[in-house]
ZADO-766005 format. One record per residue: chain; x, y, z of N, C-alpha, C, O, CB in turn. Coordinates in steps of 0.02 Angstrom, whole numbers. Glycine has a CB too. Example, Ala and Ser with C-alpha at 12.3 -4.5 7.8 and 13.67 -1.06 7.14 Angstrom:
# ZADO-766005
A,660,-284,390,615,-225,390,660,-165,390,712,-166,423,565,-224,452
A,642,-112,354,684,-53,357,645,2,394,670,57,402,704,-30,286
***
This chain:
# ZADO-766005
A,-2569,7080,18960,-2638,7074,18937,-2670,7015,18975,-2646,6959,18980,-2641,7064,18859
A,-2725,7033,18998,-2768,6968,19025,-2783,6914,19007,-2804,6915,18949,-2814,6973,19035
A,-2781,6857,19034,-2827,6794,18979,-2884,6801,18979,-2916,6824,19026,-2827,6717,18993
A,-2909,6783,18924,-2998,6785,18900,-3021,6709,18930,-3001,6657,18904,-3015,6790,18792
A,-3065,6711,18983,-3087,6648,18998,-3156,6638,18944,-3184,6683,18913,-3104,6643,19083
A,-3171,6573,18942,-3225,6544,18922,-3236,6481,18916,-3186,6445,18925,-3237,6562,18877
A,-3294,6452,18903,-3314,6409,18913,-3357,6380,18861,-3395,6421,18835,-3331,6416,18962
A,-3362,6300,18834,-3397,6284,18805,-3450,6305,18778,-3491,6286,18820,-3400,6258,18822
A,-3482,6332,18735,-3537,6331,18702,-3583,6264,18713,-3573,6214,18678,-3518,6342,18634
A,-3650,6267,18782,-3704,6236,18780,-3776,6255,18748,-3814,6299,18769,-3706,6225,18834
A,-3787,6211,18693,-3839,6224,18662,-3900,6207,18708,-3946,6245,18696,-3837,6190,18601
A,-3915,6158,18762,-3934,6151,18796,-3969,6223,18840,-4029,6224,18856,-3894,6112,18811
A,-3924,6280,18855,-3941,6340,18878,-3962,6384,18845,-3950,6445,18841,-3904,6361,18901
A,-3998,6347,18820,-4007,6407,18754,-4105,6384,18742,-4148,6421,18716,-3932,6379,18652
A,-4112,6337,18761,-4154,6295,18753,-4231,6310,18795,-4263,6265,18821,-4118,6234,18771
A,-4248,6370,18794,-4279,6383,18846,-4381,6365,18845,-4415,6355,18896,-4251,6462,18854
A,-4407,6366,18777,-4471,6361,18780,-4480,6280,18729,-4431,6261,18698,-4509,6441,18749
A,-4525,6252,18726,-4539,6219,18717,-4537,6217,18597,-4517,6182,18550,-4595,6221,18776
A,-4558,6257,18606,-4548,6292,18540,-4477,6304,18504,-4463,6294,18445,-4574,6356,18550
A,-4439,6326,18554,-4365,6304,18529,-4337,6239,18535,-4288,6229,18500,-4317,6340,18561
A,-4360,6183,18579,-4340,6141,18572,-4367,6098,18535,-4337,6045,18527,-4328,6130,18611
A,-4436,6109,18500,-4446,6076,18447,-4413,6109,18377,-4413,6064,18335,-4517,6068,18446
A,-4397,6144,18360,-4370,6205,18291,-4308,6168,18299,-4296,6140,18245,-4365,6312,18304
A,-4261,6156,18344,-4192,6138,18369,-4202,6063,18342,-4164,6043,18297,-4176,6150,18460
A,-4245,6028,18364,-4250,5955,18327,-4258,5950,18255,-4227,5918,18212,-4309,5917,18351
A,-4322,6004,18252,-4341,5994,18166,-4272,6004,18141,-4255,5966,18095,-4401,6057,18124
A,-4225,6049,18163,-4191,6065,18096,-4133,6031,18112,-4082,6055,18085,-4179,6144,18074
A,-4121,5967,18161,-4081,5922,18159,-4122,5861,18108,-4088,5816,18083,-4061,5905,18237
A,-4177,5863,18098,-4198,5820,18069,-4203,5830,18007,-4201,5778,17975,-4242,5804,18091
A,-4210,5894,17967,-4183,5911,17900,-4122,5909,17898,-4102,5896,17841,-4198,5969,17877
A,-4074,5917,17941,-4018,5889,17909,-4011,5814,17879,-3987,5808,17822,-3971,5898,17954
A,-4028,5764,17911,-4020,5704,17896,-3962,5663,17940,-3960,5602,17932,-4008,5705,17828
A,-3925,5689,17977,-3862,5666,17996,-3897,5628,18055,-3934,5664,18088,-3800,5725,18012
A,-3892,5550,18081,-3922,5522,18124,-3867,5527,18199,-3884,5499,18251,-3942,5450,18091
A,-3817,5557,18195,-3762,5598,18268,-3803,5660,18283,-3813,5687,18337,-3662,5631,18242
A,-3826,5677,18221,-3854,5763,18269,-3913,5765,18276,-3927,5817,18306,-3843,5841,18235
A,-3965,5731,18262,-4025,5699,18302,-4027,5697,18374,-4057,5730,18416,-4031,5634,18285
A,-3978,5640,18375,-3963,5610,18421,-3931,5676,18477,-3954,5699,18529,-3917,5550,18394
A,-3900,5682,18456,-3841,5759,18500,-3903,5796,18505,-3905,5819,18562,-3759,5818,18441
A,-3966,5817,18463,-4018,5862,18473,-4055,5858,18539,-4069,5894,18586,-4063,5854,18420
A,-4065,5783,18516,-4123,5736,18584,-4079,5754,18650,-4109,5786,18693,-4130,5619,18574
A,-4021,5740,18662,-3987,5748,18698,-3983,5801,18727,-3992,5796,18787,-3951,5734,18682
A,-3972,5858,18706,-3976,5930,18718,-4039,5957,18750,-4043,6001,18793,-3967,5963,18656
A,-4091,5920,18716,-4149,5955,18732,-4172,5914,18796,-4216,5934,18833,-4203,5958,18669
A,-4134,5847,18806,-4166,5819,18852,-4132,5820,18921,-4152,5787,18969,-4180,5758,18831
A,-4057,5876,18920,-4023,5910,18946,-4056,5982,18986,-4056,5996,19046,-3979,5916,18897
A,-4074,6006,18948,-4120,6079,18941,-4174,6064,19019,-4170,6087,19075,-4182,6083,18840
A,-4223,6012,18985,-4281,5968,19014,-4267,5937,19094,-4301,5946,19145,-4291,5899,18959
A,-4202,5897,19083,-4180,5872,19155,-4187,5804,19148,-4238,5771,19159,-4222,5899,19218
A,-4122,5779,19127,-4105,5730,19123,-4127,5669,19125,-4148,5626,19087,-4078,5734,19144
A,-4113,5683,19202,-4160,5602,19246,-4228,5590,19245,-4256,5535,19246,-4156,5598,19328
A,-4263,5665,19244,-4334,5685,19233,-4348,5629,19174,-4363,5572,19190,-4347,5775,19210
A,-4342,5648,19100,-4323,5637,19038,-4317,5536,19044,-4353,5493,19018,-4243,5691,19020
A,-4259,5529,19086,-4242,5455,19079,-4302,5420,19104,-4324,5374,19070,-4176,5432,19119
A,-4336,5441,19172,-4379,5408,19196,-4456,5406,19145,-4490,5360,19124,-4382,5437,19267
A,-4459,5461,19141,-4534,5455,19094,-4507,5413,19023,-4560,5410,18991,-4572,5552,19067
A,-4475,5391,18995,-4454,5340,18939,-4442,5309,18945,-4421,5273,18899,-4426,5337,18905
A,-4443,5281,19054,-4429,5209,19038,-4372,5191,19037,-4365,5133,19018,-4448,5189,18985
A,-4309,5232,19056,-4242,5213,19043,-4200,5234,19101,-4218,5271,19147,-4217,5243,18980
A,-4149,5208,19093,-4104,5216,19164,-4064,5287,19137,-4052,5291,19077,-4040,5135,19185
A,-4046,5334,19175,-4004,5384,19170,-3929,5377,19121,-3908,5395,19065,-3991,5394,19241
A,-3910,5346,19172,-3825,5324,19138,-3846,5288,19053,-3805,5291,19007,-3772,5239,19207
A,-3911,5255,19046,-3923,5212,19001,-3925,5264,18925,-3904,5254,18869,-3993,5169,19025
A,-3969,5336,18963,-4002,5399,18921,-3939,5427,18905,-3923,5447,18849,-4057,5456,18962
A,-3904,5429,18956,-3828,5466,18928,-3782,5431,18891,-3733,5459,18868,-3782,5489,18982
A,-3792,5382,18885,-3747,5328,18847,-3789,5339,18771,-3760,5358,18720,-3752,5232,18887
A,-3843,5327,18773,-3862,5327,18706,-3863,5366,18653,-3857,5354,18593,-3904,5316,18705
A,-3877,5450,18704,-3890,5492,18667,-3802,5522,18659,-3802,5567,18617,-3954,5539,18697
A,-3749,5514,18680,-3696,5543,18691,-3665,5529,18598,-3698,5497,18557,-3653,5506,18767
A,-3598,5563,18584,-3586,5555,18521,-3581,5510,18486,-3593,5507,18426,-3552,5574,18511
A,-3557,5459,18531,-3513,5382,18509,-3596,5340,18513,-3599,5288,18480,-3429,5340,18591
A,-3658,5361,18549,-3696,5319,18550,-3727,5285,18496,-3712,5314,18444,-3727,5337,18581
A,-3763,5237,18485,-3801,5237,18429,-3864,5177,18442,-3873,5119,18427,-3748,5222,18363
A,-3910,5244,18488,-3963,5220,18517,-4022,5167,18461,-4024,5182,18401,-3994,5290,18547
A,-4035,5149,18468,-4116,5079,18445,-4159,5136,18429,-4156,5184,18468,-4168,5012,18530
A,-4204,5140,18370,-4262,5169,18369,-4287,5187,18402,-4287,5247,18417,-4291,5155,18355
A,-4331,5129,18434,-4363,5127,18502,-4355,5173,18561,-4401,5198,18594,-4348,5072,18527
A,-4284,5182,18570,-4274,5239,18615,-4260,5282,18583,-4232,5323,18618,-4232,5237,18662
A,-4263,5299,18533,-4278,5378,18518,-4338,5399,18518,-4362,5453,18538,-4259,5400,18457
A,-4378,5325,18479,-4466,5361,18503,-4477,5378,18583,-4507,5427,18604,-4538,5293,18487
A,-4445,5325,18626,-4480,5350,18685,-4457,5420,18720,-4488,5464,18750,-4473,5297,18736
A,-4393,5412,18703,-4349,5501,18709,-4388,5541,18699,-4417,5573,18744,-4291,5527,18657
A,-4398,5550,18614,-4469,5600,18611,-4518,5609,18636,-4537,5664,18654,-4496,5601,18575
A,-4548,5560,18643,-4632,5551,18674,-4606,5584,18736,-4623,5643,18746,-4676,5458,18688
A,-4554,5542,18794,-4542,5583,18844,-4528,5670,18851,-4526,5701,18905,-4497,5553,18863
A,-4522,5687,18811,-4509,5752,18809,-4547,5792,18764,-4538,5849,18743,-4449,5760,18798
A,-4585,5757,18756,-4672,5807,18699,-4648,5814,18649,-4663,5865,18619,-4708,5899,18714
A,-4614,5781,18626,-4620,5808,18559,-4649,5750,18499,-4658,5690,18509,-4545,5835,18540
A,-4654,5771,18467,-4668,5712,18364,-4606,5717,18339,-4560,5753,18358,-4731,5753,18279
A,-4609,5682,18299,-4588,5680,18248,-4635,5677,18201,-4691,5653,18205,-4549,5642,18247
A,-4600,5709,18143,-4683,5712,18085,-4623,5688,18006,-4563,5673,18010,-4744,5844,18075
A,-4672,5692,17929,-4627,5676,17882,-4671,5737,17849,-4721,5767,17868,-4619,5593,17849
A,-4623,5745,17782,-4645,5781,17721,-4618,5767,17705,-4567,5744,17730,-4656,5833,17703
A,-4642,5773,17609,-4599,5767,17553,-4523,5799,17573,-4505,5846,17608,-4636,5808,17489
A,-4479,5737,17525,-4410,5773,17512,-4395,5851,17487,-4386,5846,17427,-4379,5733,17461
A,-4390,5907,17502,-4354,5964,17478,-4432,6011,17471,-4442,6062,17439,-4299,5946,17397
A,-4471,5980,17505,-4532,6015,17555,-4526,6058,17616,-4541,6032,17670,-4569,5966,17582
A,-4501,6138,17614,-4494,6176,17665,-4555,6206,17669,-4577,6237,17621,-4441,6218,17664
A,-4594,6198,17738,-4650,6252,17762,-4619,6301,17793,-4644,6355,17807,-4704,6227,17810
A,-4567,6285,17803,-4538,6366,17844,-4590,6384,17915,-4582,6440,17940,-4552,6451,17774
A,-4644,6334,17947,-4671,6364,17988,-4669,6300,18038,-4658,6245,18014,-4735,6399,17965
A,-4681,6307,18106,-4667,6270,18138,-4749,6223,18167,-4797,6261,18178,-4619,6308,18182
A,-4755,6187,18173,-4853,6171,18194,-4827,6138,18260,-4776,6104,18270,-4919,6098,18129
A,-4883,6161,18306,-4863,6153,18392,-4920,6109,18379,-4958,6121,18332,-4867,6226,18465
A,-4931,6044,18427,-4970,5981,18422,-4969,6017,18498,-4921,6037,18531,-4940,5891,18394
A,-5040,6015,18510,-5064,6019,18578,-5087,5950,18611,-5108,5949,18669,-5121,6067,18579
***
């Protein structure tokens, strides 16, 4: 019988409109867990292009991969600029407040 090759599961490839990569954040951000935020930003800023991503926030490459990686545990600050670099908000609502709909900020 043959071996079954495969390969990692990248969420990153999956990541294709702008719309999924905000839905992909929001619902790292209802979780609450401050690793999969982080692993989100990462992914999406993977998707986006990396260095692209590092330079518009202001940050060194190796610096973006260090922070956002599992073990990281980036400063506020660079998560705001992460975002901003890559269009997106962050927004709040009440606790256990689902709109179930997504709002695109033009």
């Amino acid at each position: 019988m043959p071996k079954t090759i495969t390969k990692p599961w990248d969420a990153a490839e999956h990541l294709n409109t702008e719309e999924d990569m905000a839905a992909y954040l929001e619902a790292a951000l209802e979780e609450g867990d401050p690793a999969l935020i982080s692993a989100a930003l990462g992914d999406i800023a993977k998707a986006k292009g990396m260095s692209q991503i590092a330079r518009d926030a202001g940050l060194g490459r190796e610096s973006l991969y260090k922070a956002l990686a599992p073990s990281g545990n980036p400063e506020f600050a660079t998560i705001m600029k992460v975002v901003s670099a890559l269009g997106l908000q962050l927004h709040a609502s009440p606790a256990g407040a689902r709109t179930g709909t997504l709002r695109t900020i033009a």
